[in-house]
N, C-alpha and C positions, 0 to 999 in steps of 0.2 A: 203610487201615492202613499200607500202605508209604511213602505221602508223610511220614504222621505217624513213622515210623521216621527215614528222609530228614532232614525237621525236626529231631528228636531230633540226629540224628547230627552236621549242620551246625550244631547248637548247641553242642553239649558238645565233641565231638573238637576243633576249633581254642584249643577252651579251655585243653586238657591238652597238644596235644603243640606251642604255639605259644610263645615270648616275644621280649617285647620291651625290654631297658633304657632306658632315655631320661635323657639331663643335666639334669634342669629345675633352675631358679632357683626356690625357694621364696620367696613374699611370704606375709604375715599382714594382713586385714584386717579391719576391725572391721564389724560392721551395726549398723545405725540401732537395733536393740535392745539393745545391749552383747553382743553375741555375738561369734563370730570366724570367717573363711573363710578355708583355706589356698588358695594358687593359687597354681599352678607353670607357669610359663613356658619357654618355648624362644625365645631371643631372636633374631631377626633385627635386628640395629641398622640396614640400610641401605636395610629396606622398610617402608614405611607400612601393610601392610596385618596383619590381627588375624583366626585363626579361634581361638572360643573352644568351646571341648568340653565339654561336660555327661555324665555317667558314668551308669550305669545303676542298679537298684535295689543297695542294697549293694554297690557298686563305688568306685571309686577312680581318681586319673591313673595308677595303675602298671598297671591293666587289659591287657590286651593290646590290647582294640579300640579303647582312647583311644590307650593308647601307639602302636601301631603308624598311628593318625590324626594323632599329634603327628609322627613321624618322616614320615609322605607330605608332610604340609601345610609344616613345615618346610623339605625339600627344592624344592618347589615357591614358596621365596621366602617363606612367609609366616612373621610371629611368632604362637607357639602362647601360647594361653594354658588348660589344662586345670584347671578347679577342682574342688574337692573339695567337696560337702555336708556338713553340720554332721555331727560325729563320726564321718565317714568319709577323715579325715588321718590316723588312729593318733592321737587325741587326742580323749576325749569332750568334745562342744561346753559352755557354760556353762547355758545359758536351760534353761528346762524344756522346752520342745519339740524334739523331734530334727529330723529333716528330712523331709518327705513327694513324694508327686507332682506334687501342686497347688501348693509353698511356691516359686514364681517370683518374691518379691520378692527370695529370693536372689541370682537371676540377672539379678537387674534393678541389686543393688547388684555384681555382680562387671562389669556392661556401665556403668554410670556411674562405677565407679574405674577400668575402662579409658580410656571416651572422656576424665575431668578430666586424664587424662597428656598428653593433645595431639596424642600421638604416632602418631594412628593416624587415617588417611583413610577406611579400608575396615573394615567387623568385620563377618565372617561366622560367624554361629552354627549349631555343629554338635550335634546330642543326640543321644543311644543311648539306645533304651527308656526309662524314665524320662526322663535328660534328653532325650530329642526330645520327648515328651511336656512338659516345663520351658520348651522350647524354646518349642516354639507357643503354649503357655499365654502367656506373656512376651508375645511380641509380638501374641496377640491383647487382652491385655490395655491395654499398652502403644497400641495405635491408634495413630493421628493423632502421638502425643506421642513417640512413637518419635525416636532421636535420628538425625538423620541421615546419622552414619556406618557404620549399621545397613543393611547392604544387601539383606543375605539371610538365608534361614533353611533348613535342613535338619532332617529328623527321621528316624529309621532305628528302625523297629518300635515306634514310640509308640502304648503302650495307652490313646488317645484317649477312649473310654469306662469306666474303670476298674472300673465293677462285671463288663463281660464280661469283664476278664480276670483279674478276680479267680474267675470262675466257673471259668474257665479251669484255672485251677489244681488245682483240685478233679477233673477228669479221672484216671481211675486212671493213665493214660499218662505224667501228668507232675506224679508223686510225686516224684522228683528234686530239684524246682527248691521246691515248694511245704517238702517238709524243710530244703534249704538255705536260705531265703527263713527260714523260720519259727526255726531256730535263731542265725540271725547275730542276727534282728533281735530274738528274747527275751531274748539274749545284751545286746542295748543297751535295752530296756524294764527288767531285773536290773540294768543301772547303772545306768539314769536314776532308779530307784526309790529307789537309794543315795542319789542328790544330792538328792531332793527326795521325802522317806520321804511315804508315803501319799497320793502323787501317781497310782496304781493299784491292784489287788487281785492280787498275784502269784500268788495260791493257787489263781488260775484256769489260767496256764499248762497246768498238767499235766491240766486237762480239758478244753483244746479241741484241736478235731478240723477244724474246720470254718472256712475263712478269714475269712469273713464275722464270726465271731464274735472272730475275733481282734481284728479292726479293730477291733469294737464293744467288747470291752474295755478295747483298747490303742491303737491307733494314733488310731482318734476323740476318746480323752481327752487325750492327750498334745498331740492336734492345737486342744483347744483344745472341738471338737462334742460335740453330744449327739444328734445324729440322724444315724442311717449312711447316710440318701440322700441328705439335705443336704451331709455331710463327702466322699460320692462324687462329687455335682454341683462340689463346691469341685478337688475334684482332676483333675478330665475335663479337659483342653483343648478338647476337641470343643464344649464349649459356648461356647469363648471364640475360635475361631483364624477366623470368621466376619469379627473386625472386626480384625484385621490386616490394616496396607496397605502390607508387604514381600512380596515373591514369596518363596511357599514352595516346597520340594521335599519329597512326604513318600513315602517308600519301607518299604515291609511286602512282607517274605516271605507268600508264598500258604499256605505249610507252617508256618509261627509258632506255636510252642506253645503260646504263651498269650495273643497279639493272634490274634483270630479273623479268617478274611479277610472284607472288605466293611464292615469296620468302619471308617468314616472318617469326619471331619468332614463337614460341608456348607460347601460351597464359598465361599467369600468375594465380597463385591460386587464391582463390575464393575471396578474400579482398584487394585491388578489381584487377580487369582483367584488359590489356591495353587495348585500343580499337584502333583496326586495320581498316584502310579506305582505298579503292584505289580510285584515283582520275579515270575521265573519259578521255576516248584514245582526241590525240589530247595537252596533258599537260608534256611538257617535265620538269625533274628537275628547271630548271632555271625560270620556269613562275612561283612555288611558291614564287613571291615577291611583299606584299602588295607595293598600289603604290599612295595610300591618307588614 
């Protein structure tokens, strides 16, 4: 009970009493489906090298743990590039789908309009919860084909399995996250229904209780499925980070609210392996954020 407190505490407190401003340069880009991706930069003009950040469920580049990862990485010479998932700019996206765990061909188009710049020798991708989970999904998807100025990958608390931590949530402990989680994101299932009328059944909102069933009326539709262990298998990375052939780092707090510990991929073949780290009890999600 006290680590789970611990947990708690390292999650929420750096949230409230921490910020961070950051200068980004906003670009707009378009996907291969007519949609659009905001991406904000921090420009180093005199280095070649690119870490690009992936934000977490309902988050954003203003986050603190992006932002304050754009202000280390920065400092340390590199150009940041922090992107935003579909209608998480202050702007709802166009398409009918919002943005999920498993939807990496995002991040596939935000790493192919960086490398066509030229400009970058080195891009190192970084993800928070969701995006680390974006992360490794990408490049195990990606394989072989991976662009070669992809070097490396990090993930920090990627819920690799997504149905455990969806279970997860449902723990009386962390009512918290599971309410905020569920009203951002009703909040953008109520618009997307706006743009695209009886694209859902609204009138269920107010009778689920139970994560699982949210998905099942809402995020699985919007995503496209019709089977929730099919559209859970699609968002896992765990299934995919196997055939990745960039050296990973993937780091999970022991105390993680809602990635449970021991939960992790299987290892990659022999050229070369990801390397798997747990951090020590005591390190909730949200403390990975460099802070000089």
């Amino acid at each position: 009970m006290l680590q789970r407190f611990i947990g708690h505490y390292h999650t929420i407190v750096p949230h409230l009493l921490r910020s961070f401003l950051v200068d980004y340069r906003r670009e707009r880009i378009a996907t291969p489906d007519d949609d659009f991706l905001d991406l904000d930069w921090m420009d180093h003009p005199e280095s070649r090298r690119l870490v690009i950040l992936s934000h977490g469920l309902e988050g954003d580049s203003t986050k603190v743990y992006i932002a304050s990862a754009a202000h280390f990485f920065h400092r340390q010479g590199y150009n940041v590039l922090a992107w935003n998932c579909r209608s998480c700019s202050g702007e709802m996206n166009r398409t009918r789908k919002l943005y999920s765990h498993g939807q990496s061909e995002d991040l596939q188009a935000v790493v192919d309009h960086a490398v066509a710049t030229g400009k970058f020798d080195r891009i190192v991708l970084v993800g928070y919860s969701m995006g680390g989970n974006l992360t490794l999904k990408y490049l195990g998807t990606v394989g072989r084909d991976r662009p070669g100025q992809v070097t490396h990958g990090v993930a920090f608390s990627a819920p690799c399995f997504i149905q455990h931590s969806v279970d997860s949530l449902e723990r009386r402990d962390n009512w918290i996250y599971k309410r905020k989680f569920f009203r951002a994101l009703a909040a953008k299932i109520t618009a997307k229904e706006a743009q695209y009328p009886g694209i859902v059944d609204l009138s269920q909102l107010d009778r689920i209780r139970v994560w699982r069933d949210f998905d099942r009326a809402f995020s699985m539709v919007i995503g496209g499925y019709s089977d929730l262990d099919d559209y859970y298998a699609y968002l896992s990375s765990g299934h995919y980070v196997a055939d990745t052939t960039a050296p990973v780092l993937i780091v999970n707090a022991l105390n993680d609210p809602i990635v449970p510990p021991g939960l992790y991929p299987p290892r990659a073949g022999p050229q070369p392996p990801p390397h798997h780290r747990r951090r020590a009890p005591g390190r909730g999600p949200r403390r990975f954020c460099p802070t000089r």
